[in-house]
C-alpha positions in Angstrom: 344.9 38.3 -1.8 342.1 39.4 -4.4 338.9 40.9 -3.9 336.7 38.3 -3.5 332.3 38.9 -4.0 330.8 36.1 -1.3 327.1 35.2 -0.6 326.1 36.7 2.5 324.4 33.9 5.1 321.7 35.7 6.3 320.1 37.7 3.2 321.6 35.7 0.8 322.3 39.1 -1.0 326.1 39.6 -2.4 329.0 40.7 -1.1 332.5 42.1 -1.3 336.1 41.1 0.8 338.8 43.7 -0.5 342.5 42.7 -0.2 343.0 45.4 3.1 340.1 42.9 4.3 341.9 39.6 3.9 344.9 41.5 5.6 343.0 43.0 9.0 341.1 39.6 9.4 344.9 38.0 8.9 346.0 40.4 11.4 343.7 39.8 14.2 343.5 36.1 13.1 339.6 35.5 12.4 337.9 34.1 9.4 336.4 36.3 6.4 333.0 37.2 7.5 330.0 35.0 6.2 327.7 38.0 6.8 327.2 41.1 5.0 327.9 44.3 6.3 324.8 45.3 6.7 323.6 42.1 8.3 326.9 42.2 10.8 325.6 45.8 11.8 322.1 44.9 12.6 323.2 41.4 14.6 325.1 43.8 16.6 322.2 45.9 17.2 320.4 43.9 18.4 322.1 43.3 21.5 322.1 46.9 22.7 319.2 48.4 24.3 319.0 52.0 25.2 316.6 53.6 26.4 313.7 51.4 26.5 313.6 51.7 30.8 311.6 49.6 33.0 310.8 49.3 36.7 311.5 46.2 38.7 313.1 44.8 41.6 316.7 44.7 42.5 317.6 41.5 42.9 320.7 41.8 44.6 321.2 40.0 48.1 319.1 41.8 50.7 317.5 44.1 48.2 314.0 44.7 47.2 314.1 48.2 46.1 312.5 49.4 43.0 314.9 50.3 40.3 315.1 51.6 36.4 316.4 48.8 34.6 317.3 47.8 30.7 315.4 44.4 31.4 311.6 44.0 32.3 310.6 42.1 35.4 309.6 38.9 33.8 313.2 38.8 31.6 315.4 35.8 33.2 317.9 37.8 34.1 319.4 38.7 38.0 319.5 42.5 37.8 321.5 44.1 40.5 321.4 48.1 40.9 324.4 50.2 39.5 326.0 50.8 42.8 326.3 47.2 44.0 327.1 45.3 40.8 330.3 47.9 41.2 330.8 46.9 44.7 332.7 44.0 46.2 329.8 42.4 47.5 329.1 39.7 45.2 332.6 38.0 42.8 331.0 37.4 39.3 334.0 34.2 39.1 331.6 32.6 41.8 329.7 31.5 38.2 332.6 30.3 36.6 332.8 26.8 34.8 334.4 24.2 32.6 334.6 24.8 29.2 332.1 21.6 27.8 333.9 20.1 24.4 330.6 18.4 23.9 328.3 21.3 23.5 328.3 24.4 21.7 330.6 27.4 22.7 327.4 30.0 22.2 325.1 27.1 24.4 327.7 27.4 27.2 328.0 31.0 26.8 323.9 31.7 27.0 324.0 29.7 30.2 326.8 31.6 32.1 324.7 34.5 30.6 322.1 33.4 32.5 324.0 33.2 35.2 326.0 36.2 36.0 323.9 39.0 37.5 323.5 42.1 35.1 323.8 45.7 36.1 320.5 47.5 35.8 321.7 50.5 33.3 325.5 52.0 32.3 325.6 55.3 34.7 328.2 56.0 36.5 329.2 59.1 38.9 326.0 60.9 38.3 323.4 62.9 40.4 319.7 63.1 40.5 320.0 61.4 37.1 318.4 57.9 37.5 316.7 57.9 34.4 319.6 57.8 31.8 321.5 55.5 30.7 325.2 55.0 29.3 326.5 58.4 30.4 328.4 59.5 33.4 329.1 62.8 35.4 325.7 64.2 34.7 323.9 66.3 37.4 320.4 67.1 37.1 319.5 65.2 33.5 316.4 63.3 32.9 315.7 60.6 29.8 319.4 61.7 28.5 321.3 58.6 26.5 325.0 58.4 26.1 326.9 61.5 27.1 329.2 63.1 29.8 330.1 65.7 31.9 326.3 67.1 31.5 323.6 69.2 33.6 320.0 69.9 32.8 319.6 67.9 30.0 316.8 66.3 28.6 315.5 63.7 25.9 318.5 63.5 24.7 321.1 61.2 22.8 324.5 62.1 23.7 325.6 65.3 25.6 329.3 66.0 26.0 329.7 69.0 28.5 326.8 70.9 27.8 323.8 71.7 29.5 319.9 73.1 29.8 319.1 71.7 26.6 316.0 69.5 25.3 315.7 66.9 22.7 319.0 66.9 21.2 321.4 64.3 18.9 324.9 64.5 19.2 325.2 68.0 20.8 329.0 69.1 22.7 329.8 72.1 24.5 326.5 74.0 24.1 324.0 74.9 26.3 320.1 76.1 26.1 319.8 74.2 23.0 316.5 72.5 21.1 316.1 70.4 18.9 320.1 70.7 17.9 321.7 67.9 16.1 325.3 66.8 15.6 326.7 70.5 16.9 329.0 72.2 18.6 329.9 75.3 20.8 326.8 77.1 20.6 323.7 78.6 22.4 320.3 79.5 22.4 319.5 77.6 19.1 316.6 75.6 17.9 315.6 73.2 15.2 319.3 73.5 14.0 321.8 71.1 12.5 325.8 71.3 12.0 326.1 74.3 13.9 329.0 75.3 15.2 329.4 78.1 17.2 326.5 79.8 16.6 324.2 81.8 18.6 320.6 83.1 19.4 319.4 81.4 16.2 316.5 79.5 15.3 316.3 77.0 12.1 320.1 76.7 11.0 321.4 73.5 9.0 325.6 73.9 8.4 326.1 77.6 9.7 329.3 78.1 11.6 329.8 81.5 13.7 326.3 82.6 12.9 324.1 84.9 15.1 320.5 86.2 15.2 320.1 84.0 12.2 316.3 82.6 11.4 315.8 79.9 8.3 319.5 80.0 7.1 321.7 77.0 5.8 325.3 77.3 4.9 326.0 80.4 6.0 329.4 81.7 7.8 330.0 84.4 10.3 326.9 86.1 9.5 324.2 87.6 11.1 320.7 89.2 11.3 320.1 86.9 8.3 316.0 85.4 7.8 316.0 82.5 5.5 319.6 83.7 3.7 318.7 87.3 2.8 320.7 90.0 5.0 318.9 92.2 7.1 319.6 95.3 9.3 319.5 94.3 13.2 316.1 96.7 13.1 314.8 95.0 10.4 315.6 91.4 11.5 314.1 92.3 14.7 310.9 93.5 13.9 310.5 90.3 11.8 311.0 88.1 14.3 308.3 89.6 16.5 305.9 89.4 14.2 306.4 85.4 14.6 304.8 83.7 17.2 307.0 80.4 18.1 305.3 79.8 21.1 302.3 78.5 19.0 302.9 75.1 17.9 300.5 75.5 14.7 302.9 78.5 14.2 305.9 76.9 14.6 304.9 73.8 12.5 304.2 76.1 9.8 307.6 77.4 9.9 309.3 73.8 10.4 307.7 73.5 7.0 308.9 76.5 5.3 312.7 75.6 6.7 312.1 72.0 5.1 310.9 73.2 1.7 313.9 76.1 1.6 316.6 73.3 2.7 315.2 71.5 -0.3 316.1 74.9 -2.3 319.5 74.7 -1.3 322.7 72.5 -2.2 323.6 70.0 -0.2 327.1 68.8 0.8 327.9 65.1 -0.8 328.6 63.9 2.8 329.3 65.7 5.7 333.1 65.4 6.3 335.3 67.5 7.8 339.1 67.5 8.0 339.5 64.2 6.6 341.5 62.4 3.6 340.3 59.3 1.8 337.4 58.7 3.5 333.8 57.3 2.7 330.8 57.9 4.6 328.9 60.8 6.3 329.5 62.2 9.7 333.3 61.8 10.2 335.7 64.3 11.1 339.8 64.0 11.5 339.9 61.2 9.8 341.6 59.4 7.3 341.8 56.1 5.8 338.1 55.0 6.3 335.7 52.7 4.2 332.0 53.1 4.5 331.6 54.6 8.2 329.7 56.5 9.8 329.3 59.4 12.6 332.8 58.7 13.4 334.4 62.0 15.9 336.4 63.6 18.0 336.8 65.7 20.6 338.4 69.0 21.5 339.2 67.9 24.7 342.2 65.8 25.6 340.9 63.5 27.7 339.2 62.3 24.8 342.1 62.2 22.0 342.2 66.3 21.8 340.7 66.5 18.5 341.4 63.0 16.4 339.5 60.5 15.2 339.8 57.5 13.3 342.0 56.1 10.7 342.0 53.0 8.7 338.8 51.7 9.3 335.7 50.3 8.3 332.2 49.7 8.8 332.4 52.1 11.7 329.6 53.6 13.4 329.4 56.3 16.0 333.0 55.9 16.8 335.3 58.5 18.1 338.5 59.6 19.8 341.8 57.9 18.9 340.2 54.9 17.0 342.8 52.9 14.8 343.4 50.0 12.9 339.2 48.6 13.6 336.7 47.1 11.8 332.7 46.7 12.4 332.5 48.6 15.6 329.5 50.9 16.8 329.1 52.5 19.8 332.4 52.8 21.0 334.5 55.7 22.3 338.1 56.5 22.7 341.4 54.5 22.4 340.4 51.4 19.9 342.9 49.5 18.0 342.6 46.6 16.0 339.1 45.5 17.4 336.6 44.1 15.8 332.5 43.2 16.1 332.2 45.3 19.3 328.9 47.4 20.4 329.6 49.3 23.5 332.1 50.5 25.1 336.3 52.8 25.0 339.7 51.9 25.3 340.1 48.3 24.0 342.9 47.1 21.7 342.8 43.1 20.1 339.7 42.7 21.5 336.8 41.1 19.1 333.4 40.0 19.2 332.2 41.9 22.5 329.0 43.4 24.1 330.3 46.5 26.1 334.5 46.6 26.7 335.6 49.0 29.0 339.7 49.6 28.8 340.1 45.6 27.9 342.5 44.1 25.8 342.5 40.5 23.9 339.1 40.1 24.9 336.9 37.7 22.7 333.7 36.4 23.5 332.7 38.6 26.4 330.0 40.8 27.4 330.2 43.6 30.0 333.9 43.0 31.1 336.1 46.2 32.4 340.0 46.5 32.9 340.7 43.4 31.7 342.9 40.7 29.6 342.8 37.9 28.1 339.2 36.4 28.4 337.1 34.3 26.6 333.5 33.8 26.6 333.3 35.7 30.1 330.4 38.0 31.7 330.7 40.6 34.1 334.5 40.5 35.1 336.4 43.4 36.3 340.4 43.6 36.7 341.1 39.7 35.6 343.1 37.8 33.4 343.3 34.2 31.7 339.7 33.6 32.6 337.2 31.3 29.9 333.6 30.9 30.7 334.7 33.3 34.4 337.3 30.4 35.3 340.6 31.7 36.3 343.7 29.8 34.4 347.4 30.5 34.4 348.8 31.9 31.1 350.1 28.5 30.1 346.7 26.6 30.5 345.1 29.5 28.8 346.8 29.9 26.1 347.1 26.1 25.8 342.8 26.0 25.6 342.0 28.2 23.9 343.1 26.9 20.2 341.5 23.5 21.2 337.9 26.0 21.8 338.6 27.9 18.5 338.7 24.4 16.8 335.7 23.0 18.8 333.8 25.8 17.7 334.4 25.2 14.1 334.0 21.3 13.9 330.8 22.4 16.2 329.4 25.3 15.7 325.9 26.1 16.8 323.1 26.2 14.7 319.6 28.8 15.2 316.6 28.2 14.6 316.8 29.8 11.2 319.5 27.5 10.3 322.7 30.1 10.1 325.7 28.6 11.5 327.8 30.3 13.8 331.4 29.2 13.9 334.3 30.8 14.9 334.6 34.2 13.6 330.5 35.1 14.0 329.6 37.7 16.7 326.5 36.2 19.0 323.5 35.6 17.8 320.6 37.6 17.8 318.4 35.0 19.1 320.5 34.8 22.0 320.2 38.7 22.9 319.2 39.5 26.4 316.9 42.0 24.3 314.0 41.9 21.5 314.4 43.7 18.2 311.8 45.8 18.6 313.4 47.6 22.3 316.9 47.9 20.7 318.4 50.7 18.2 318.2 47.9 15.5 314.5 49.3 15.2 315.8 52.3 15.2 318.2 52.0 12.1 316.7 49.1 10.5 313.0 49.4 11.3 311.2 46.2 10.7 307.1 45.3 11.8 306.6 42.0 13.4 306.2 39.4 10.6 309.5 40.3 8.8 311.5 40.7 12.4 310.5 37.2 13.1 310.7 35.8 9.7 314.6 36.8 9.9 314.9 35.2 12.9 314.7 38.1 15.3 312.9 38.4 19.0 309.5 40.3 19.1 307.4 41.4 22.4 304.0 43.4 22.0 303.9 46.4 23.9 303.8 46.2 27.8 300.1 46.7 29.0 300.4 50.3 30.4 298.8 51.2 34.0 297.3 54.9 33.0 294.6 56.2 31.2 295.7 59.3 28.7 293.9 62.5 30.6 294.5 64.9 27.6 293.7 64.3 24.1 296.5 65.4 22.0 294.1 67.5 20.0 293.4 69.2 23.5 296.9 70.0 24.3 297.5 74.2 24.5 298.5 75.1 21.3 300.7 78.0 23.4 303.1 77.8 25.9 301.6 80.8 27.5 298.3 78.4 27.9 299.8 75.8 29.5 299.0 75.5 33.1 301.3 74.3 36.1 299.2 71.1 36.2 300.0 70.0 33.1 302.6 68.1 34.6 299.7 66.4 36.4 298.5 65.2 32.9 299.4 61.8 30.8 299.2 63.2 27.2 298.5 61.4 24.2 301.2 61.1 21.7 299.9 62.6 18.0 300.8 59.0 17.0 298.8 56.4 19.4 301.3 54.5 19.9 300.1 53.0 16.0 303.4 53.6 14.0 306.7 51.4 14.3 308.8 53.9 16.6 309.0 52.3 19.8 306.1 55.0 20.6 304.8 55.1 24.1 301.3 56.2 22.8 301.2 58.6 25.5 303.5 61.0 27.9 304.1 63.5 30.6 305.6 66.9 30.6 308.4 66.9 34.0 308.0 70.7 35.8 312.5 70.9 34.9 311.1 70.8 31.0 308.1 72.8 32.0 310.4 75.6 32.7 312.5 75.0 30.0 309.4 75.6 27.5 308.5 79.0 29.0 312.5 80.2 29.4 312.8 79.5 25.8 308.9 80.7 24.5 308.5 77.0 23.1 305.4 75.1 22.4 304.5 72.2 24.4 305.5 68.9 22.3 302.5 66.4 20.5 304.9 63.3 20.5 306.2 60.8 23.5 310.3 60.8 23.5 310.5 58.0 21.1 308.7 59.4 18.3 310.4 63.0 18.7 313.3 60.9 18.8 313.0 58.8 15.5 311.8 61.9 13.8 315.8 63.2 14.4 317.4 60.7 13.8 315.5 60.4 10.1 317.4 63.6 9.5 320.9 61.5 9.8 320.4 59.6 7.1 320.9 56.0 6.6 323.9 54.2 7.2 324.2 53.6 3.0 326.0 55.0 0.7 325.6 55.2 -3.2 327.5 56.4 -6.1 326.1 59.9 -7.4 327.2 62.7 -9.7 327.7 66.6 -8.4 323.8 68.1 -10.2 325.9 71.2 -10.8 325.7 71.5 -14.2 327.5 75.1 -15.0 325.5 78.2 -13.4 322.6 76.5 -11.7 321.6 72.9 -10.0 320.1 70.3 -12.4 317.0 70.2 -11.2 316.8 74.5 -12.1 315.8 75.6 -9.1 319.1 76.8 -7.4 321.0 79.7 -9.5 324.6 79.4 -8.5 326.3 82.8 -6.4 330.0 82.5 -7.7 332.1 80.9 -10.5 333.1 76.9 -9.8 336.5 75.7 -11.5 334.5 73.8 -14.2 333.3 77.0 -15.3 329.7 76.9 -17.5 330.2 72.7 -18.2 328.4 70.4 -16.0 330.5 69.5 -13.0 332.6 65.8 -13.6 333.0 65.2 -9.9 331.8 61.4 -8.5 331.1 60.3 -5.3 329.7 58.1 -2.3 327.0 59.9 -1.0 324.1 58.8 1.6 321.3 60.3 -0.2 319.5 58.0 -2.4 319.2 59.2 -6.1 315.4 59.5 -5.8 315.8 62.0 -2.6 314.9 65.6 -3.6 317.8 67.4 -2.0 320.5 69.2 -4.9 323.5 67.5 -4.5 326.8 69.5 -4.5 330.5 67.7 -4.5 333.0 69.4 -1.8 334.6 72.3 -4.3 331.2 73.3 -5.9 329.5 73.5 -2.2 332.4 75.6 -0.8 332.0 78.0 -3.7 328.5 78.5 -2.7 329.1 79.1 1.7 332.7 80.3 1.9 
């Protein structure tokens, strides 16, 4: 087929169906999109909350415990606590129905959603870790989101075998780590970015092998470095005793310096390692991949030893074995040919899905493990042939289910914005167990209230809170050697007040585990609550665009003059001719290097 440019339903704004399209949709046998692909990524997330916790009652039989949940008390969900949704205590096809030709599929499916009791949060196999959610085999971690095989980690957004690290992104196989973002193999570094295997280092952005480094960016198997120039070990020594990082107007002053230096600097196009034919940023062992983003892999076997995704698109945060998938985010290892799925590993055929665990020709499901063949089901584990969590043989299954594919498109159900949602359309928004403003939709596409709702979205204000702040955020000890044992005893007031648009709590507490942590590592206390700190890192990922940019080296230096080239690139004194999709925006100050003039300037 041709490319095709369509009008997309819910912004109205243009876009574009490539022939490969036509052929994967053919494949898995769905319909063209109606949505953009920006619109299909935020419907998705909206349906995932993660780490906006709440306290409430279990409600599972004979239960009245207190428990951390995704969903507040007064949501309309049953909420059962992690270890007896997993048990055999309760049989989830106990809420299983006839599929009704003469309604809606989506009506029938927000019913049995209604229905089905929902697990409080995704943790699995973990000790004295009750406050994280979607990880497994953590010990010890506190406020930690999405990881495994982690100990002493905290305020953190996915940990793969590492530990004793604070407020991290995307760390793996490192350990007494802060503020460390998509890294690996490394320890004892703060306020760094693409590190890999580096070491006692503070201030690092793409520096692999480094050491004793302060203020550096692309740098390789160097050290005793301070802001790129070389030192003696004496010399870089006595210069980093002169600075006092356990002062937070100290070390704010010096988070400024590395900013404005980074900005004096060339940056790679995209971030992309080990890949071919590729577009996107954040994707390494790859190949074959349109317009994705934070796509991985793993060193470890268990998780694909070292690949990660190939002929893809509209990807995001996917990893591990991926193959053959399109508009995914959030999912792990072992994916081929899926499609519109948030949450989850190991599925193949499986489309429009709210977290799949190891499921196969799966559509219409949310939260379904070690299963085939269902559709429009909720909470099933180790079944087959169900629809709407009724058991049918194969025969009477595969008999329905083109007669509900048809219903749905001679019926399809209408919101109260007026987008139709036939076949083909994952759920919709207004249909989310979840608001906008508590999922990571906020977090990548932030809206305020007026425009959420005016594009059809869910909006809550912020829960009344039961404390009182009992330390002024101008009061808090500017040292670490200042604070006091009982500040854990305090409720501090976040530098924002809970008065910008980053799911801030407007006030939080210091644990004594990241007490300790501050003092091991001569840190200053922190003036933000966990969401803000958080939003603040993940503004340094960049958004999930991409436009069409020129290399700015134009011969011996940038284009904007201020960075004076170290060695000679192949296009010698002309300006470079390179193109390519980049995620920073034309207007953004960074210098902007293609692949062969950036190597020439850190290998």
């Amino acid at each position: 087929m041709k490319q095709e440019t369509r009008t997309c339903q819910n912004c109205k704004e243009e876009f574009v169906i490539d022939p490969e399209d036509f052929a994967f949709y053919e494949r898995i046998q769905v319909p063209p999109p109606t949505w953009c692909p920006e619109c299909r990524s935020m419907r998705r997330m909206t349906w995932r909350n993660e780490k906006m916790l709440y306290k409430r009652k279990c409600g599972a039989p004979g239960h009245a415990e207190d428990i951390i949940s995704l969903y507040p008390n007064n949501s309309p969900f049953t909420v059962y606590d992690a270890k007896f949704w997993w048990s055999d205590g309760w049989n989830p096809m106990d809420f299983g129905r006839d599929y009704d030709f003469s309604r809606p599929f989506f009506e029938q499916f927000h019913d049995l959603m209604l229905k089905v009791p929902r697990i409080s949060m995704m943790n699995r196999n973990s000790v004295g870790s009750e406050y994280c959610n979607n990880v497994s085999n953590h010990k010890n971690c506190y406020m930690e989101i999405g990881g495994y095989n982690s100990e002493d980690v905290m305020y953190t957004n996915t940990a793969l075998y590492s530990k004793d690290s604070v407020d991290t992104f995307f760390i793996n196989e490192s350990e007494k780590c802060y503020e460390l973002l998509d890294s690996t193999k490394s320890y004892h570094v703060a306020f760094g970015r693409y590190c890999d295997n580096c070491l006692n280092s503070w201030f690092l952005y793409d520096c692999r092998g480094c050491s004793n480094c302060f203020g550096c960016a692309g740098l390789r198997n160097k050290q005793y470095c301070w802001f790129n120039e070389q030192l003696t070990k004496e010399e870089y020594e006595r210069r980093f005793s002169e600075v006092d990082l356990k002062s937070y107007k100290i070390l704010e002053e010096y988070k400024g310096k590395f900013k404005a230096f980074i900005l004096s600097q060339p940056m790679k196009f995209a971030h992309i390692t080990k890949s071919e034919n590729v577009t996107g940023n954040d994707i390494e062992n790859s190949n074959d991949l349109r317009m994705c983003f934070f796509i991985g892999s793993s060193s470890s076997a268990e998780f694909g030893g070292g690949v990660g995704a190939s002929h893809g698109k509209y990807l995001t945060i996917c990893g591990w074995n991926a193959e053959n998938d399109y508009d995914c985010m959030q999912v792990g290892g072992n994916l081929f040919f899926s499609y519109e799925i948030i949450g989850g590993a190991i599925n193949s055929s499986t489309k429009f899905a709210y977290v799949s665990w190891n499921n196969a020709n799966v559509a219409y499901s949310e939260n379904c493990y070690d299963s085939s063949n269902l559709f429009g089901c909720a909470g099933l584990r180790n079944k087959q042939y169900c629809i709407l969590n009724k058991q049918y043989s194969k025969e009477e299954y595969e008999e329905l289910i083109p007669r509900i594919v048809e219903q749905m498109n001679e019926m399809p159900y209408v919101d109260s914005k007026e987008r139709i949602y036939k076949y083909g359309e994952f759920f919709p928004p207004e249909l989310s167990p979840f608001v906008y403003n508590e999922t990571i939709a906020q977090e990548y596409f932030p809206l305020n209230e007026s425009d959420a709702l005016s594009r059809g979205f869910k909006w809550k204000e912020p829960e009344e809170k039961k404390y009182q702040v009992t330390m002024k955020e101008a009061d808090t000890p500017d040292s670490i050697d200042d604070a006091k044992d009982s500040i854990v005893d305090e409720i501090i007031e976040c530098a924002h007040r809970g008065e910008c648009n980053e799911q801030c709590t407007a006030a939080f507490r210091i644990i004594p585990q990241e007490l300790s942590f501050y003092r091991r590592m001569g840190l200053p206390l922190p003036h933000l609550c966990f969401s803000c700190r958080h939003a603040k890192r993940l503004e340094q990922r960049k958004p999930l665009k991409l436009w069409h940019r020129r290399c700015q080296c134009v011969g011996e230096r940038s284009e904007n003059g201020i960075y004076t080239n170290l060695s000679k690139h192949t296009h010698g004194n002309d300006r470079c001719p390179s193109e390519f999709e980049t995620p920073y925006a034309p207007e953004r100050k960074e210098i902007v290097y293609c692949e062969s003039c950036y190597n020439s300037e850190v290998v």
